[in-house]
MMTF fields as JSON, N, C-alpha, C and O atoms, coordinates in Angstrom:
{
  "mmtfVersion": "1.0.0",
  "mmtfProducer": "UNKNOWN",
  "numBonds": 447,
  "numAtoms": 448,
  "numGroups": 112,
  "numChains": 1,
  "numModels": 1,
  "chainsPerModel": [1],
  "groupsPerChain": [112],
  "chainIdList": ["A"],
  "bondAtomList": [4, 2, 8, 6, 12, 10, 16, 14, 20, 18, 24, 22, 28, 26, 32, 30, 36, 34, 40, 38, 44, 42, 48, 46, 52, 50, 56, 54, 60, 58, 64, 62, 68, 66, 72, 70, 76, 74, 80, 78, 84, 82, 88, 86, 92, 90, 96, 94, 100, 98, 104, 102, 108, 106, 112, 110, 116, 114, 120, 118, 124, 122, 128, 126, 132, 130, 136, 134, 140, 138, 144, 142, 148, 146, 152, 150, 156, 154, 160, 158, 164, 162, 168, 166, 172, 170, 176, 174, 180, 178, 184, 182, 188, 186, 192, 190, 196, 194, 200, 198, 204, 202, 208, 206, 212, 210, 216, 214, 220, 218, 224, 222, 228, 226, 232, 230, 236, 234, 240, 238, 244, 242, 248, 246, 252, 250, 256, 254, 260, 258, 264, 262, 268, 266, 272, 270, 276, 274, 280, 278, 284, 282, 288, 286, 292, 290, 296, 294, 300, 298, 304, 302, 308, 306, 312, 310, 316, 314, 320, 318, 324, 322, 328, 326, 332, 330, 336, 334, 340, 338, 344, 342, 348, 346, 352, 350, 356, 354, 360, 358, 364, 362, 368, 366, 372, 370, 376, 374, 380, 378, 384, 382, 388, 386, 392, 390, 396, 394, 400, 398, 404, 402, 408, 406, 412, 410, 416, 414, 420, 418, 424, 422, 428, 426, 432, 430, 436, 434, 440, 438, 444, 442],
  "bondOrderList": [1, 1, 1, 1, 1, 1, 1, 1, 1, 1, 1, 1, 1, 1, 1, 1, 1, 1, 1, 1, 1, 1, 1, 1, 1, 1, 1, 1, 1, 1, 1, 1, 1, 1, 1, 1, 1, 1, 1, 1, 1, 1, 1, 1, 1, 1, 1, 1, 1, 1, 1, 1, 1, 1, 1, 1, 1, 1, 1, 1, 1, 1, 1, 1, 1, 1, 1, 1, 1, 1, 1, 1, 1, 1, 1, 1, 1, 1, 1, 1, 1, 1, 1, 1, 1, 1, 1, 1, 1, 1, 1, 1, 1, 1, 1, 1, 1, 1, 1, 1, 1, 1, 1, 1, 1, 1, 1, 1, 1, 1, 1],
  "groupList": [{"groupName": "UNK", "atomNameList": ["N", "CA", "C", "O"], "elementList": ["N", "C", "C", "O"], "formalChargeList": [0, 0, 0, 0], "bondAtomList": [1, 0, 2, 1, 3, 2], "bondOrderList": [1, 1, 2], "singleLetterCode": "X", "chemCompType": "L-PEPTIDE LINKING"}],
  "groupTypeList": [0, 0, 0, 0, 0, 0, 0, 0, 0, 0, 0, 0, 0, 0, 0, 0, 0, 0, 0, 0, 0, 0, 0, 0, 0, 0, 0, 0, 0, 0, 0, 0, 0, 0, 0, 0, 0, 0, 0, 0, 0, 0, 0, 0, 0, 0, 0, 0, 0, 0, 0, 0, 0, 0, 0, 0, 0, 0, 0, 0, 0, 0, 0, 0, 0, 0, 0, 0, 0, 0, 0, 0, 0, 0, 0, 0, 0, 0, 0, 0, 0, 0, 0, 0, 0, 0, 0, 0, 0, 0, 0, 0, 0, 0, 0, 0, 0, 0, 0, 0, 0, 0, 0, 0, 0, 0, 0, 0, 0, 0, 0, 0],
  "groupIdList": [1, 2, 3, 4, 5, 6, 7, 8, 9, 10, 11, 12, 13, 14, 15, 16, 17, 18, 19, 20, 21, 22, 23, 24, 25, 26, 27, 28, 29, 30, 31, 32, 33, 34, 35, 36, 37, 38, 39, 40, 41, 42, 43, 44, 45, 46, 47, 48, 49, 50, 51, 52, 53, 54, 55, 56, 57, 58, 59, 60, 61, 62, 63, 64, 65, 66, 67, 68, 69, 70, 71, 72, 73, 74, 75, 76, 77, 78, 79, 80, 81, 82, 83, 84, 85, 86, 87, 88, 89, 90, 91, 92, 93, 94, 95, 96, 97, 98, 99, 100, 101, 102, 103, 104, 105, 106, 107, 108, 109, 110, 111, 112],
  "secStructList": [7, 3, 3, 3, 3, 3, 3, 7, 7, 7, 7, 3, 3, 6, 5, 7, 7, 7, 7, 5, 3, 3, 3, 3, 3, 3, 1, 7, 7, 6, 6, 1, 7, 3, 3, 3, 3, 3, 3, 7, 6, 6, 1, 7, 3, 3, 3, 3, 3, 3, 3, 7, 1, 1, 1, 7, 7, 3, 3, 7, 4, 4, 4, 6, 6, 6, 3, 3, 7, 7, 7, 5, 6, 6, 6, 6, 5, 7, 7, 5, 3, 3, 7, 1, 5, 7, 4, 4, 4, 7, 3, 3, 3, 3, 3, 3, 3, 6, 6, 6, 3, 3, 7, 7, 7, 3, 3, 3, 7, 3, 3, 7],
  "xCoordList": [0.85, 0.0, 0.883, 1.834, 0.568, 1.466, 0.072, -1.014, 0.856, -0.18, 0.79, 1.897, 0.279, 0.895, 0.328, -0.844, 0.929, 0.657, 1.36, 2.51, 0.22, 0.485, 0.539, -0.147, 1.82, 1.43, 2.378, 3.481, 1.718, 2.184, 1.33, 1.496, 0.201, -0.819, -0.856, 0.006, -1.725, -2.324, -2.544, -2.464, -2.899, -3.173, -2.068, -1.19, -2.162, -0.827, -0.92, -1.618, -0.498, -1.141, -0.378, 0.612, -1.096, -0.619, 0.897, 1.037, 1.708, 3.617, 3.937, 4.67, 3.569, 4.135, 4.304, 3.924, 5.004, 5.736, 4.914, 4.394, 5.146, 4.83, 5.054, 4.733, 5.577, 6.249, 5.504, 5.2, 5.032, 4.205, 5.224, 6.15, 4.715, 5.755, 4.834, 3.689, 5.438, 4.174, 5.396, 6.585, 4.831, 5.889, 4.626, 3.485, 5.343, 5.228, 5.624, 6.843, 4.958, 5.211, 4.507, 3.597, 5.262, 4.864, 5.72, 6.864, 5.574, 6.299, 6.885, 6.75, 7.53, 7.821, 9.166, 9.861, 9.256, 11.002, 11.28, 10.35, 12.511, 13.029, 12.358, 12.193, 11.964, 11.348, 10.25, 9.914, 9.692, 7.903, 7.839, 8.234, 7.184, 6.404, 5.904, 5.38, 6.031, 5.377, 5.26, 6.06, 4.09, 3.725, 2.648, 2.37, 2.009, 1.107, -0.133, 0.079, -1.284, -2.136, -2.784, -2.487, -4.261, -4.77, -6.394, -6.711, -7.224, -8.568, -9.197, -9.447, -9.369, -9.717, -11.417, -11.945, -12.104, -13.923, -14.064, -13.611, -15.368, -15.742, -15.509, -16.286, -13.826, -13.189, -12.68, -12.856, -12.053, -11.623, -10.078, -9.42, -9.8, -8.657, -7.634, -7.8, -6.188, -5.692, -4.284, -4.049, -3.398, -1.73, -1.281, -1.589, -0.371, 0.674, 1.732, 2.127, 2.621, 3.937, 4.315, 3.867, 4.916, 5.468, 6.48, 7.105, 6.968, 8.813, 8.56, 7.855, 8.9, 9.068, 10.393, 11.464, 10.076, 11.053, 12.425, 13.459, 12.452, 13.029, 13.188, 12.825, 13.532, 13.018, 12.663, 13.017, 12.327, 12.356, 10.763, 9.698, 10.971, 10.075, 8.658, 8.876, 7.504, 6.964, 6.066, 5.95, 5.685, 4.903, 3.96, 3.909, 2.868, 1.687, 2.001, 2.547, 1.723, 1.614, 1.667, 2.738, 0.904, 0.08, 1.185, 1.105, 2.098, 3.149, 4.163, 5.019, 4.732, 6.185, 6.699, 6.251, 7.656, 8.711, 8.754, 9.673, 7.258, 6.964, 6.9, 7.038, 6.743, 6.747, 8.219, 8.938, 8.349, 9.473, 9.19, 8.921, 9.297, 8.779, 10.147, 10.857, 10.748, 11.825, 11.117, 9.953, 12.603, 12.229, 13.295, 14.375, 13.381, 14.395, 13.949, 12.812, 14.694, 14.243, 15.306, 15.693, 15.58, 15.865, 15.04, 15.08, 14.245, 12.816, 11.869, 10.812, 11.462, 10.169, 9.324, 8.096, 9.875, 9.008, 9.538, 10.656, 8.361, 7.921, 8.367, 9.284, 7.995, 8.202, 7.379, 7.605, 6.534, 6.396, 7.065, 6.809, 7.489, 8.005, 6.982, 6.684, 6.533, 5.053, 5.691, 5.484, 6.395, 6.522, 5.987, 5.751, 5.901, 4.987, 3.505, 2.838, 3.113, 1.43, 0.629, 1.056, -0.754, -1.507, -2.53, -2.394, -3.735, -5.262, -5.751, -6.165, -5.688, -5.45, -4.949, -5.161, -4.007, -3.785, -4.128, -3.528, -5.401, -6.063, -6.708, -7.678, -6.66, -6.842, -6.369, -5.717, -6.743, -6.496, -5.805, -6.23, -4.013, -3.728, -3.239, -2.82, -3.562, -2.903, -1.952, -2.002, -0.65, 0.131, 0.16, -0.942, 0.566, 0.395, 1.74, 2.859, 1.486, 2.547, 1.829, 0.696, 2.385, 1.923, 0.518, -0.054, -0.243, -1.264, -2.507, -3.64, -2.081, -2.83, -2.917, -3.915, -1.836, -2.158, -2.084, -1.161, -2.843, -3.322, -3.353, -4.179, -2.32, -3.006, -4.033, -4.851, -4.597, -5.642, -5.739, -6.678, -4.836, -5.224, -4.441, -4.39, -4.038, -4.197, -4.12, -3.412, -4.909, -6.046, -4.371, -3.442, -4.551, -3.92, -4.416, -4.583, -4.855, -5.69, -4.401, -3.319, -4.809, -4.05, -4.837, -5.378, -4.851, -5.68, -4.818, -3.678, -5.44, -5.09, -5.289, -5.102],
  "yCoordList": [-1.192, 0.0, 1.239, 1.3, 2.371, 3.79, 4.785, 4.869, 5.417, 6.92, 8.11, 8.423, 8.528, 10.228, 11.4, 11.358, 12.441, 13.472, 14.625, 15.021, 15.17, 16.49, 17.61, 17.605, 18.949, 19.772, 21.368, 21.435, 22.273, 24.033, 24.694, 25.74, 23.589, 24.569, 26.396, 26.979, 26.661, 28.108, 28.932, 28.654, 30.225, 31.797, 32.65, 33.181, 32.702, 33.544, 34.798, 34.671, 35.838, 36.768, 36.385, 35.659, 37.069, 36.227, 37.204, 38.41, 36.454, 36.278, 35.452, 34.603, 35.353, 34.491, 33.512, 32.992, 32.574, 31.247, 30.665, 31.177, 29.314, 27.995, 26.725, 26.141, 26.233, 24.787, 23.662, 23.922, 22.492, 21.942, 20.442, 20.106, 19.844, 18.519, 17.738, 18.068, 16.408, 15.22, 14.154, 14.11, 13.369, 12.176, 11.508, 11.898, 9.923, 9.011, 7.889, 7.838, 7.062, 5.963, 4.767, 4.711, 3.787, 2.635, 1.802, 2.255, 0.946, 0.51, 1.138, 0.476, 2.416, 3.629, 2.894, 2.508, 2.858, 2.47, 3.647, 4.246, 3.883, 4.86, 4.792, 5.774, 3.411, 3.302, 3.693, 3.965, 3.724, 4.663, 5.957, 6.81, 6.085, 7.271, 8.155, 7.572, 9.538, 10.272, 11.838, 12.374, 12.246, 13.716, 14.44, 14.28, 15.278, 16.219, 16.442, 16.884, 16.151, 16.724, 17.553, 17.672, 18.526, 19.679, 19.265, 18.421, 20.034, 20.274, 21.587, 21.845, 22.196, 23.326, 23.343, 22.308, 24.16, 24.033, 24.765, 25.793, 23.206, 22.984, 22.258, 21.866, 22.055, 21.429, 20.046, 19.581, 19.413, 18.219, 18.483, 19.518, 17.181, 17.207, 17.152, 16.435, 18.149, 18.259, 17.313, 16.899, 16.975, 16.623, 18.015, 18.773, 18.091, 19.239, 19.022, 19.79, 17.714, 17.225, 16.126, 15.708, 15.463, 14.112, 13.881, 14.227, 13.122, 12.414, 11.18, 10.651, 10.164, 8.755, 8.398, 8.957, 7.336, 6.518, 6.949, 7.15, 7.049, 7.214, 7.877, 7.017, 8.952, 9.29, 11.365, 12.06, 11.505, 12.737, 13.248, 12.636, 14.386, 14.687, 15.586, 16.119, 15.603, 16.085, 17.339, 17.612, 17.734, 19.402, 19.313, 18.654, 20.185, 20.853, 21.872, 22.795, 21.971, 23.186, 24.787, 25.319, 25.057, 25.612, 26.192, 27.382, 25.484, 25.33, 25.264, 25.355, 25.116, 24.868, 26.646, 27.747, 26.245, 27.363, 27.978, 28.636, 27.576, 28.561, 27.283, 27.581, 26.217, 24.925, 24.204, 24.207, 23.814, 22.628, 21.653, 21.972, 19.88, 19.134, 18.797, 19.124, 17.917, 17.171, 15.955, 15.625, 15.377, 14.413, 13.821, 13.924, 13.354, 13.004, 11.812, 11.606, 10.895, 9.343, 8.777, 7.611, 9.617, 9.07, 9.698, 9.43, 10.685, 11.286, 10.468, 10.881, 9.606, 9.272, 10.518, 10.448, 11.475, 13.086, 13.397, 13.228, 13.943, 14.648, 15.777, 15.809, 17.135, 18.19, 19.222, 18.884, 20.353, 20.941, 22.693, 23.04, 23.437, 24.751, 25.334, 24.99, 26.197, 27.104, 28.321, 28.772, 28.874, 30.339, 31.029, 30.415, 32.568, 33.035, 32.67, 32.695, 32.37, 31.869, 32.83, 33.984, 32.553, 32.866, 32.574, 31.508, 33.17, 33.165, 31.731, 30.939, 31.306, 30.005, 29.259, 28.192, 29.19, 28.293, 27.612, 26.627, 28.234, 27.972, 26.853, 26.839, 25.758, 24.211, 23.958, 24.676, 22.747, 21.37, 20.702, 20.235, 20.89, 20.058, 18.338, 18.172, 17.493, 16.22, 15.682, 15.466, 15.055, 13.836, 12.686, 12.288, 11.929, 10.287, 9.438, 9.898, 8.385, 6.879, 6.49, 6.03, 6.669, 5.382, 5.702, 4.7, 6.686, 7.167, 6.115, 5.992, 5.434, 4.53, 5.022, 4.878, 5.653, 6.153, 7.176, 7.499, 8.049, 9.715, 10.132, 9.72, 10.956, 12.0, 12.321, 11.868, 13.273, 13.574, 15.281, 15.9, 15.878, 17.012, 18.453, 18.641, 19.059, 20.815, 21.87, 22.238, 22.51, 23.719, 24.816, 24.938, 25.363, 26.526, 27.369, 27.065, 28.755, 29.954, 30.95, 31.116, 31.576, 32.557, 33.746, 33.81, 34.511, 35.977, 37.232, 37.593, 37.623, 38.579, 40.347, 41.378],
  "zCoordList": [0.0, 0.0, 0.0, 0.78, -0.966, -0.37, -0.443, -1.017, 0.488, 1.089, 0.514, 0.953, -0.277, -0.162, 0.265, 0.637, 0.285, 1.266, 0.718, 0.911, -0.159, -0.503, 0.604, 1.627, 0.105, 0.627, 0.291, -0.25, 0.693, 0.349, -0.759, -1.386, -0.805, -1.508, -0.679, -0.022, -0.945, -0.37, -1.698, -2.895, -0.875, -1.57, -2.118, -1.438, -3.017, -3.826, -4.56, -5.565, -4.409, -5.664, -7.101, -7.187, -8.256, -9.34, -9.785, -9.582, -10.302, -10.063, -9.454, -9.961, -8.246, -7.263, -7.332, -8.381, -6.242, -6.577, -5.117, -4.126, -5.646, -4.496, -4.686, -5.721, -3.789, -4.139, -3.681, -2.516, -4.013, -3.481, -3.404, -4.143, -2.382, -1.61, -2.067, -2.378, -2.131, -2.464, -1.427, -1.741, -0.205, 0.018, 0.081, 0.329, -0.331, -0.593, 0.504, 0.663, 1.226, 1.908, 1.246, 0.42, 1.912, 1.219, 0.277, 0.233, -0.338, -1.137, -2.557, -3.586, -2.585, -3.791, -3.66, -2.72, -5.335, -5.574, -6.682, -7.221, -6.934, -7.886, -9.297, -10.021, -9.619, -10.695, -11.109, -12.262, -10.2, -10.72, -10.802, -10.007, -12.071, -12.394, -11.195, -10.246, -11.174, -9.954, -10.774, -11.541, -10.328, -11.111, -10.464, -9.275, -11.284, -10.691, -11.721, -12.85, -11.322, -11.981, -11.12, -9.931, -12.061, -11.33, -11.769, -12.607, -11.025, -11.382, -10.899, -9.721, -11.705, -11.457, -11.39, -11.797, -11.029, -10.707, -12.062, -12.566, -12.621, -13.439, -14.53, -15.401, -14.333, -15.716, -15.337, -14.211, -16.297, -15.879, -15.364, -15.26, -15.102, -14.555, -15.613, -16.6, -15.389, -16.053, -15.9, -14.764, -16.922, -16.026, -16.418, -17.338, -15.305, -14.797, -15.325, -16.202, -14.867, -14.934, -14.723, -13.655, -15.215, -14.658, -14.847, -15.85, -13.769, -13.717, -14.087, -13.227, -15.325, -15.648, -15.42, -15.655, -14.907, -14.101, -15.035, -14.398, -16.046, -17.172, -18.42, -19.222, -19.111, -20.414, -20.029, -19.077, -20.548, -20.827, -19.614, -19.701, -18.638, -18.039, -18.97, -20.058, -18.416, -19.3, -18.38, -17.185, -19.297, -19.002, -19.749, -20.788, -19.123, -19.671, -20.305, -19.699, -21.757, -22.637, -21.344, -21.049, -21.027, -20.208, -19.19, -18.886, -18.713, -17.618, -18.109, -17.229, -19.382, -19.763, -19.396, -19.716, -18.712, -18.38, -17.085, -16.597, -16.422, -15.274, -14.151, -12.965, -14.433, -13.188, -13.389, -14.388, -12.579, -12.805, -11.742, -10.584, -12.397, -11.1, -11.121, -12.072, -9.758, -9.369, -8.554, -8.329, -8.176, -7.32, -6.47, -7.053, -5.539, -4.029, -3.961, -3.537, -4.332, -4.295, -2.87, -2.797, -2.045, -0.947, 0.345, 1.546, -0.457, 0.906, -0.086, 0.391, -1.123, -1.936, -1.911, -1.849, -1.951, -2.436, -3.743, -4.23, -4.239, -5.436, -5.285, -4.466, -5.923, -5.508, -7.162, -8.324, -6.781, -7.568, -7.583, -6.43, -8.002, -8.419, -9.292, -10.436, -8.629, -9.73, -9.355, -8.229, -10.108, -10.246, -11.827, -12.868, -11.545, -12.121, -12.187, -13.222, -11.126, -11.151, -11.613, -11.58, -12.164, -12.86, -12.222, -11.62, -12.055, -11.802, -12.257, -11.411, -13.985, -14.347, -13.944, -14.52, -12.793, -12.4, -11.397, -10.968, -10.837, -9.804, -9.591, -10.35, -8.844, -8.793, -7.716, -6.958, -7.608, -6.469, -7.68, -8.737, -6.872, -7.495, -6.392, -5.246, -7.427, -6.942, -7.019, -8.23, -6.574, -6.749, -7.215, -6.836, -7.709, -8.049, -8.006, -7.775, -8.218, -8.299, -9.752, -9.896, -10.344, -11.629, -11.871, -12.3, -11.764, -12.39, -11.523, -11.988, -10.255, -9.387, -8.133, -7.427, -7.777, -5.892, -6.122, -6.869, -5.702, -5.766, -3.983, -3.167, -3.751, -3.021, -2.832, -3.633, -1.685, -1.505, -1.744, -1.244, -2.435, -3.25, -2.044, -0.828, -3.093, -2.411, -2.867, -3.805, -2.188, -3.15, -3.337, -2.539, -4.552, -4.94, -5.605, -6.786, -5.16, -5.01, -5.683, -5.121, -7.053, -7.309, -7.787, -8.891, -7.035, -7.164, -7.907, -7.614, -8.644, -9.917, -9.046, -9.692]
}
C-alpha cells in the first residue's frame, strides 16, 4: 500500500511562486512514475507534470517554463516549483505513483 501526502498549496497573488511537496510511503522504488495533476472548478482534470522513471520529463503546454517538477528518491518526495502563477492556475492540485495512488489534493488559489 502507499499513502501520499500532498502539501504548500495556499493563496498567492498572481507572479508568485509555491512549491508543493508530495511524500510518498509505502512501497515507492526509484522506478515509478510520480507527477502532478490539477482540477480546477468545473473542468476536468488536467496533467501538470510528470517524472518517468526514465526518459524525458513532461509538461503541460500551459506550464512549460513557469513549473518545474523534481524528485528526491531518498525522501520518496515529489516536488512541484510554480513560479509566475496565474489566476489560471487555480486548482487542487494532486500527486500520483503510476497514475494509481493519488493524493488527496491541495487547493492553490491565485488571485489577480
Amino acid at each position: 500500500q502507499v499513502q501520499l501526502v500532498e502539501s504548500g498549496g495556499g493563496l498567492v497573488q498572481a507572479g508568485g511562486s509555491l512549491r508543493l511537496s508530495c511524500a510518498a510511503s509505502g512501497n515507492i522504488f526509484s522506478f515509478n512514475t510520480m507527477g502532478w495533476y490539477r482540477r480546477a472548478p468545473g473542468k476536468q482534470r488536467e496533467l501538470v507534470a510528470t517524472i518517468p522513471s526514465i526518459g524525458s520529463y513532461i509538461y503541460a503546454d500551459s506550464v512549460k517554463g513557469r513549473f518545474t517538477i523534481s524528485r528526491d528518491n531518498t525522501k520518496n518526495t515529489v516536488y512541484l516549483q510554480m513560479n509566475s502563477l496565474k489566476p489560471e492556475d487555480t486548482a487542487v492540485y494532486y500527486c500520483h505513483v503510476n497514475n494509481y495512488f493519488w493524493g488527496q489534493g491541495t487547493q492553490v488559489t491565485v488571485s489577480s
